[in-house]
N, C-alpha and C positions, 0 to 999 in steps of 0.2 A: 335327301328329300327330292321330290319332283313333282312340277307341274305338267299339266293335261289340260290340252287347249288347242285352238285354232288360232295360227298365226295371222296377225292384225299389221305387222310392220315389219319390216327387215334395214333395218340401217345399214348405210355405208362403212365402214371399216374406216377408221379416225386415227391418224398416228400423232404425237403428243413429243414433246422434248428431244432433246437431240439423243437421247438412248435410241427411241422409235419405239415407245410403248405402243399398243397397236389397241383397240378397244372398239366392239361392234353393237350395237343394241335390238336387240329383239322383242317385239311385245306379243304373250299371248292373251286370250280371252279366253277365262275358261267357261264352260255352260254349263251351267248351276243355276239354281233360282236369282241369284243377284252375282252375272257374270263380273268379272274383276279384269284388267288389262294390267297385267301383270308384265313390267319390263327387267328385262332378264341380260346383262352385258357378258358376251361372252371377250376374254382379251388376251393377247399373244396369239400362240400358234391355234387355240380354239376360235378365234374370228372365223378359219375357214371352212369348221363346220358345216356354217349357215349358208353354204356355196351352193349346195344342194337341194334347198328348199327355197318354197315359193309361199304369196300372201295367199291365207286361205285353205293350206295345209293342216288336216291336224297332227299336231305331234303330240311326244311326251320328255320333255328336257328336264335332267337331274341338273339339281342346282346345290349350292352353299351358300346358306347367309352369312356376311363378311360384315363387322361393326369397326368403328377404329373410333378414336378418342381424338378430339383435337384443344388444345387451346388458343383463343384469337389473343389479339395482340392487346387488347384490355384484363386479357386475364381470366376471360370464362370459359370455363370447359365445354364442349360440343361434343354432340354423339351422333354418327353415322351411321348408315347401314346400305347396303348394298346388296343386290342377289348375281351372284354367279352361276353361271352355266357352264357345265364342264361335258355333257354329252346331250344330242337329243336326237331322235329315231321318229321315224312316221310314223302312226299309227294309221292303221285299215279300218276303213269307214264296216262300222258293227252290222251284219248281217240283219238285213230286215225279215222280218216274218212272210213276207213272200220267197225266201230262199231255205225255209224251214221246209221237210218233209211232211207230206198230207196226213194226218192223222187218222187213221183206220175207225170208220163207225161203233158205236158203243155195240151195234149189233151182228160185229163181224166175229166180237169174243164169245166163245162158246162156254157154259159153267161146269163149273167142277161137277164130275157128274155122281160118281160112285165114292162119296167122303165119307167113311166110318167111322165114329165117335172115337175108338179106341187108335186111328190114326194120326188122331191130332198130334201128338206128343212123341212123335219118331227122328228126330230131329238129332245127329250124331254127335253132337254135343251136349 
């Protein structure tokens, strides 16, 4: 799976227990008629991905959604979910219509001149 968005936040890289679980958070926004801020934790050795980008960037980050089960200590079960980020890549701002080639006048096309009814149908298939 993957989100498409423009980066809204880059957190600091956070280490957790004496293992050094290591966990960084990312948020993008994507542009749709009802943008979402979608936070994305990349952890371990993928924290360092995000070394490379800046707020304000658009990318496109493949992710995993990760659920796990829990029970508290009265006995009810709880259900998690998480999204993962395991790569993410710049994407190049989409060519505007000013960088599109000029379109040649409708009256620069000359018409077919000499089409014989018995030619329609020559077609080597």
């Amino acid at each position: 799976m993957e989100v498409q968005g423009r980066i809204k936040v880059i957190g600091e890289t956070q280490t957790f227990g004496a293992n050094g679980f290591r966990k960084r958070e990312l948020v993008v926004t994507t542009e749709e008629q009802y943008p979402q801020h979608i936070m994305v934790e990349f952890v371990q050795d993928k924290t360092d991905l995000l070394n490379s980008y800046q707020v304000g960037q658009q990318v496109k980050v493949n992710i995993n959604l990760r659920g796990r089960e829990w029970v508290n200590p009265q006995g009810e079960t709880k259900y998690f979910n998480s999204i993962q980020g395991w790569r993410i890549e710049a994407l190049q701002a989409e060519a505007g219509a000013d960088n599109l080639p000029p379109v040649p006048p409708m009256d620069a096309f000359e018409p077919a001149g000499d089409l014989k009814e018995e030619d329609h149908d020559d077609l080597p298939f």
